[in-house]
C-alpha positions in Angstrom: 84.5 81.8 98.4 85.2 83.5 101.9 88.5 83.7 103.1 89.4 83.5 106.5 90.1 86.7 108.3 92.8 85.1 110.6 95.5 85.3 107.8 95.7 89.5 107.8 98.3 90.9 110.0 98.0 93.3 112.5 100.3 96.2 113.1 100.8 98.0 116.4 100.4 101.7 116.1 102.2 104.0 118.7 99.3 104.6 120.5 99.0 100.8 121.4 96.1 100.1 119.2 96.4 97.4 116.4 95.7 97.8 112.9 94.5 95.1 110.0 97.8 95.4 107.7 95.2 94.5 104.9 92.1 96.4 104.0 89.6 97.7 101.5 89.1 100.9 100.1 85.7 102.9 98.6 87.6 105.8 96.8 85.2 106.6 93.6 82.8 103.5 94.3 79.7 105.7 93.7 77.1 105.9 96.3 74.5 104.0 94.8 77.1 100.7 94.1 79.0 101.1 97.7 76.6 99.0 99.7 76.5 96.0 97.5 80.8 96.4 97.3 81.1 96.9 100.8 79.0 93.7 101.8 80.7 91.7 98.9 84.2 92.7 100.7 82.8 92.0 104.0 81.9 88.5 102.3 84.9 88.0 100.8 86.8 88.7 104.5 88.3 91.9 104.4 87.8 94.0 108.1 89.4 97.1 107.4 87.1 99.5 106.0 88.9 102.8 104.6 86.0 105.8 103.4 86.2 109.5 103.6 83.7 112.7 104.0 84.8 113.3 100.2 83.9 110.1 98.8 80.4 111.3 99.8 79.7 107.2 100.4 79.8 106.9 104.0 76.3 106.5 104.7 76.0 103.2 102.4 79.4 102.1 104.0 77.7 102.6 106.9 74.6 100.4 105.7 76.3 97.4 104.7 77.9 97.7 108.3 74.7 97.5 109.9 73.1 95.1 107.1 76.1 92.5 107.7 75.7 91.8 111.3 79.0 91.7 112.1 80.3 92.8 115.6 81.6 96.0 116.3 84.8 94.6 117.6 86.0 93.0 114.8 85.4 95.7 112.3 88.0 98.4 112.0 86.8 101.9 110.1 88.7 104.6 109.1 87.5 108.4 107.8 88.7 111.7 106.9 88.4 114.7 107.2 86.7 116.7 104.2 89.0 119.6 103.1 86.3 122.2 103.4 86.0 121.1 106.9 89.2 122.7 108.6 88.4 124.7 110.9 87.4 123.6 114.4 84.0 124.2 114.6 83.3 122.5 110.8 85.4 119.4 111.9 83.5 118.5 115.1 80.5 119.2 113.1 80.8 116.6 110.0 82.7 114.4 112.4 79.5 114.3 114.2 77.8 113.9 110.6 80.3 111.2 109.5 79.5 109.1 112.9 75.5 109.4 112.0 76.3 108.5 108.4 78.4 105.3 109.3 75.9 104.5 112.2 78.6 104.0 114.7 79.6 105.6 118.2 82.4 105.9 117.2 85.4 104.9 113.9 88.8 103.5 114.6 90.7 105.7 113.1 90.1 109.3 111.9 92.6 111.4 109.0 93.2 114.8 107.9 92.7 114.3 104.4 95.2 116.4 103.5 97.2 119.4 104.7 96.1 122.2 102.5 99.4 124.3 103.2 98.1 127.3 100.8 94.9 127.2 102.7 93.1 128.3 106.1 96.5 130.6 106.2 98.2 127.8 106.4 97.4 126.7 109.5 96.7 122.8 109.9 98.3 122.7 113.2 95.2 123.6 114.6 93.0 120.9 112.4 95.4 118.5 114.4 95.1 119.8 117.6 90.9 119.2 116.8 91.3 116.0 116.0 93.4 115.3 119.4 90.5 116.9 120.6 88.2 114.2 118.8 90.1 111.3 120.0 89.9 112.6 123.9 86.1 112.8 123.8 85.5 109.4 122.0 84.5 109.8 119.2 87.8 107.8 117.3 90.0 105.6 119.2 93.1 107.0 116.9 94.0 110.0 114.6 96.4 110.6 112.2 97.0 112.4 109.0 97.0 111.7 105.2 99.1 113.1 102.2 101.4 114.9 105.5 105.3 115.4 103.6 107.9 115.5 106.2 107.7 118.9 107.1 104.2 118.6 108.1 105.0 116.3 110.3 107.8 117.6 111.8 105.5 120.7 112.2 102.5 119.4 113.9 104.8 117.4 116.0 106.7 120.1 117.4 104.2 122.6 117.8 101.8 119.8 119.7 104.2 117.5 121.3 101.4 114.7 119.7 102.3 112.3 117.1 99.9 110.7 114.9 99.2 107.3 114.5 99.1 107.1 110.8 100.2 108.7 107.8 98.2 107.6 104.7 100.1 108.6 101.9 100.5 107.7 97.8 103.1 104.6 97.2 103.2 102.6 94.4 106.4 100.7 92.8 106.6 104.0 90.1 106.4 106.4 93.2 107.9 104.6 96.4 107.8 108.4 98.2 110.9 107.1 100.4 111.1 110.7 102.2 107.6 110.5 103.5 108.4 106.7 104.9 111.2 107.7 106.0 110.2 110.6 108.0 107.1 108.2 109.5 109.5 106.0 110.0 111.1 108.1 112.5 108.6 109.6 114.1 107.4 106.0 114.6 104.2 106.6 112.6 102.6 103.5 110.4 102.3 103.7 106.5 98.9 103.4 105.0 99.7 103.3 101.5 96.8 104.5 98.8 97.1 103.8 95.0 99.2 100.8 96.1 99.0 99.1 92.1 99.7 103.0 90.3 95.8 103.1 89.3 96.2 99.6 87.8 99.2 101.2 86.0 101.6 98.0 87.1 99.6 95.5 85.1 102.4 95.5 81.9 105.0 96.0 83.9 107.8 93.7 82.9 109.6 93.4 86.1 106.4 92.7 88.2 105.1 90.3 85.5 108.3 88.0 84.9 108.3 88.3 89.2 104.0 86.9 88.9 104.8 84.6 86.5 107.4 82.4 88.3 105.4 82.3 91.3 102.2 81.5 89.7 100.3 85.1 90.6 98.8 88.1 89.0 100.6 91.2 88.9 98.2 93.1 91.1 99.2 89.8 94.2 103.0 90.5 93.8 102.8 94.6 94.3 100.3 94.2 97.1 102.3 91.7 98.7 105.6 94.2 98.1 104.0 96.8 100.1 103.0 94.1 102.9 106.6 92.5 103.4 108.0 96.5 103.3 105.3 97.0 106.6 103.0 99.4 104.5 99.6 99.0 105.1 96.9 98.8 101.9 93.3 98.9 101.1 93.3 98.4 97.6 89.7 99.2 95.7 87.6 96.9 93.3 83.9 96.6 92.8 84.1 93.0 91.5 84.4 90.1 93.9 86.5 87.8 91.9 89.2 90.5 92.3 88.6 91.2 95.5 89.5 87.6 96.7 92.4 87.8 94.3 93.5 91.0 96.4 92.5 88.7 99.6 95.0 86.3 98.9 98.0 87.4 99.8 99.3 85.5 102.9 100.2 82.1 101.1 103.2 83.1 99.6 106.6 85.8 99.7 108.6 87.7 97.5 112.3 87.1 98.0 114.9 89.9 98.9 116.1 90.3 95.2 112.2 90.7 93.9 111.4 93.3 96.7 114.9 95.3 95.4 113.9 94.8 91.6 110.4 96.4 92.1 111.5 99.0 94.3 114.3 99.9 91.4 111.0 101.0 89.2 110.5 104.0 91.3 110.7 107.0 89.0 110.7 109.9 91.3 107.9 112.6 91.2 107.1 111.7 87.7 105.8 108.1 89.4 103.0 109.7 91.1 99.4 109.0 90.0 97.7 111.7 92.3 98.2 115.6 93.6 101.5 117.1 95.5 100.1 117.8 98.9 102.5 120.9 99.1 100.1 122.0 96.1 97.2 120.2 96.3 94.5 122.8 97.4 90.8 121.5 96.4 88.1 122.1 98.2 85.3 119.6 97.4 81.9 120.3 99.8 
């Protein structure tokens, strides 16, 4: 089955570019599996293509991009920034890299992975200021930043006078991470949302499931569809196509004011994450 790509949303970003609301992700697809998942998904409909320098697959994302034949223009492709690759002169070089890899002249959208705060002295201001840089000469037509808490923002922000256009951050119904939203909110950032299902962790959930079972959907369609009517944007992950047109289908039906409140109400704070604290989180992966 192919779905029609006409059904995703877009969202505007601030810099006047627009977004697919709905996309799909290649977090821990290993290399040798990513081409075949990536042309599945391009089968199935999704447009949105979300990699990363860590996930050490962007060459077979790139592949399937070549190998599907689809036009550059109605692809949109975001990467990231490798942690080990902070400093000016590493991040124009693997952005370089990354670009050969995906064989493209240039991505959509390109991230800070995350802000290592107890690394490079602690100094990402200047990681954003190269990827301002980045944008300028061509190479992306948007930046932004991933796993940035408030203060990060507010940081880079006021010390460059330029906002990003993104902030991709962990949200799930067990960590809704309303400070971080809140802050893009204001700063009139969009909301990519990563582990948007807790890992798969929402599948017993009784809230979600008694919410699925009335409207005649899966678990998984109810929390993606959450994050859409809340304006996040998702890319959620599977290697298996029957799941990835289950993940697809999302525009045919809503939840109503009192289910979005009910699965909101599952937050559970800090304990509700599933990944690192970026004011912590300090791996360097080459």
């Amino acid at each position: 089955m192919t779905v029609s790509t006409t059904n995703v949303p877009t969202i505007t970003l601030n810099d006047g570019t627009a977004i697919p609301q709905l996309g799909f992700g290649v977090f821990l697809v290993p290399p040798d599996d990513t081409q075949r998942t990536v042309e599945r998904a391009l089968e199935v409909g999704y447009r949105h293509l979300d990699t990363a320098q860590m996930y050490g697959n962007e060459a077979e994302v790139g592949a399937a991009l070549e190998a599907s034949g689809i036009r550059r223009d109605e692809l949109y492709v975001t990467t990231k920034l490798n942690n080990g690759n902070h400093l000016a002169d590493d991040a124009r070089r693997t952005f370089a890299e990354s670009l050969e890899k995906l064989r493209l002249d240039h991505v959509d959208l390109f991230l800070i992975h995350w802000p290592l705060p107890t690394r490079y002295d602690g100094d990402f201001v200047s990681t954003w200021r190269t990827m301002v840089e980045l944008r300028e000469t061509g190479g992306t037509t948007s930046v932004g930043v991933s796993n940035f808490e408030p203060s990060h923002l507010d940081r880079i922000i006021d010390e460059t006078g330029i906002v990003p256009a993104v902030n991709q951050i962990e949200v799930n119904p067990y960590f809704t991470n309303e400070a971080a939203r809140a802050a893009d909110a204001r700063h009139g950032i969009a909301t990519e949302a990563w582990s948007p299902i807790a890992r798969g962790g929402i599948a017993g959930d009784e809230t979600i499931g008694a919410i699925a079972e009335r409207l005649g959907r899966t678990p998984a369609q109810v929390t993606l569809r959450w994050h859409l009517q809340r304006g996040d944007i998702i890319f959620p992950k599977s290697m298996h196509r029957e799941r990835m047109e289950e993940n697809f289908a999302l525009f045919d039906f809503e939840l109503t004011d009192r289910d979005l409140a009910a699965i909101s109400a599952l937050d559970r704070g800090e304990s509700g994450r599933t990944g690192p604290n970026p004011n912590t989180f300090d791996m360097i992966r080459r």
